[in-house]
N, C-alpha and C positions, 0 to 999 in steps of 0.2 A: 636520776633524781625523780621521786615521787611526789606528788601535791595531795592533800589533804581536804577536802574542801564536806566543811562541815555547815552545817544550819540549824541551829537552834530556834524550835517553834517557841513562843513563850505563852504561856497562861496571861490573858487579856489585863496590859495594864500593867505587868512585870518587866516589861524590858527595860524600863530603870533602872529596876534592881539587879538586872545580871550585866546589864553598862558598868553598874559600880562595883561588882563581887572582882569581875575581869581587872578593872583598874585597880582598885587598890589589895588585890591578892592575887586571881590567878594567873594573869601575866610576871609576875613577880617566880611563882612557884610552876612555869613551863621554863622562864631560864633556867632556874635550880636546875631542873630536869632534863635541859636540854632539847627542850620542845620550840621549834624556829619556827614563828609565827611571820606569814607574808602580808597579810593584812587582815581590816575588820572593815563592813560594808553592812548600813541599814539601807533596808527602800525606802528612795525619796520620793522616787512616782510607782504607784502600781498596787497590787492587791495583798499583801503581808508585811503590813509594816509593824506587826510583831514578832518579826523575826531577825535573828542577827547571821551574815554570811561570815565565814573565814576560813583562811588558807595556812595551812603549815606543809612545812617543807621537809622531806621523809629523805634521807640516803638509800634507805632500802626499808622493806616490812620489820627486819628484826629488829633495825633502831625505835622505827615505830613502838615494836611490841615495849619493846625494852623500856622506851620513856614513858609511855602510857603507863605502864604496870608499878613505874615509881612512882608518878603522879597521882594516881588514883587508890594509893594505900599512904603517902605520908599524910602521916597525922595532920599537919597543919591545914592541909587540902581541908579533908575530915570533918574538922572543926570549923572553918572558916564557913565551908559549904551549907553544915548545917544551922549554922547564925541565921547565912541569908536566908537562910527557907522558915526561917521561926513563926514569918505571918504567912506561909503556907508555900506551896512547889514556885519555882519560877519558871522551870522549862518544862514544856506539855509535852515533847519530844524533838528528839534529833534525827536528823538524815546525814548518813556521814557517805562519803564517797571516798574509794584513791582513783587518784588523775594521772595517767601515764604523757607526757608529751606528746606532739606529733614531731613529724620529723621537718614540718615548716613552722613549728610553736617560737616564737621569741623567749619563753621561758625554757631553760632544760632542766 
C-alpha cells in the first residue's frame, strides 16, 4: 500500500474556497474515480495556515496513474474547477509526495 500525501499552498485568503470546491464536488468526483481519501488536516498552530494537508491511499503507482488520469479529464472536474477559479486561482501550488510504510508504521 502507498500514501499520498499532498499539500495545497493557497493564494492568501482562498482556502475557503477550495474548503468548499472539495466538499461539495471533488470528494464527490475522487469516489467516482476511485480515488481513497485518508484524511484532510488544516494548521491550527504554526506557520501556513493557508494551506490544506491530505492523504490518499494508492494499491500501487498504476492505480494511482489510472485514477488520476480519469479525474483530471472528466468534464465535470473541468467545469466545476473552472467556476471556482472565476474570481481568480485558489491554489498558488502543490507539494505532492508518495509515502512508502516503515516496517514499524501502524499504517500499511
Amino acid at each position: 500500500m502507498l500514501h499520498e500525501l499532498r499539500i495545497y499552498r493557497c493564494v492568501p485568503g482562498r482556502l475557503p474556497a477550495l474548503h468548499k470546491r472539495f466538499e461539495t464536488v471533488t470528494l464527490r468526483l475522487f469516489e467516482k474515480h476511485g480515488i481513497r481519501q485518508k484524511g484532510f488536516w488544516t494548521v491550527a498552530i504554526g506557520e501556513n495556515a493557508q494551506e490544506l494537508y491530505y492523504i490518499l491511499e494508492w494499491a500501487s503507482l498504476a492505480e494511482r496513474e489510472r485514477c488520476w488520469d480519469a479525474f483530471a479529464t472528466d468534464p465535470e472536474w473541468l467545469e466545476a474547477r473552472a467556476a471556482s477559479e472565476a474570481d481568480g486561482p485558489i491554489v498558488a501550488s502543490i507539494v505532492n509526495t508518495i509515502l512508502s510504510p516503515t516496517a514499524y508504521s501502524a499504517i500499511r
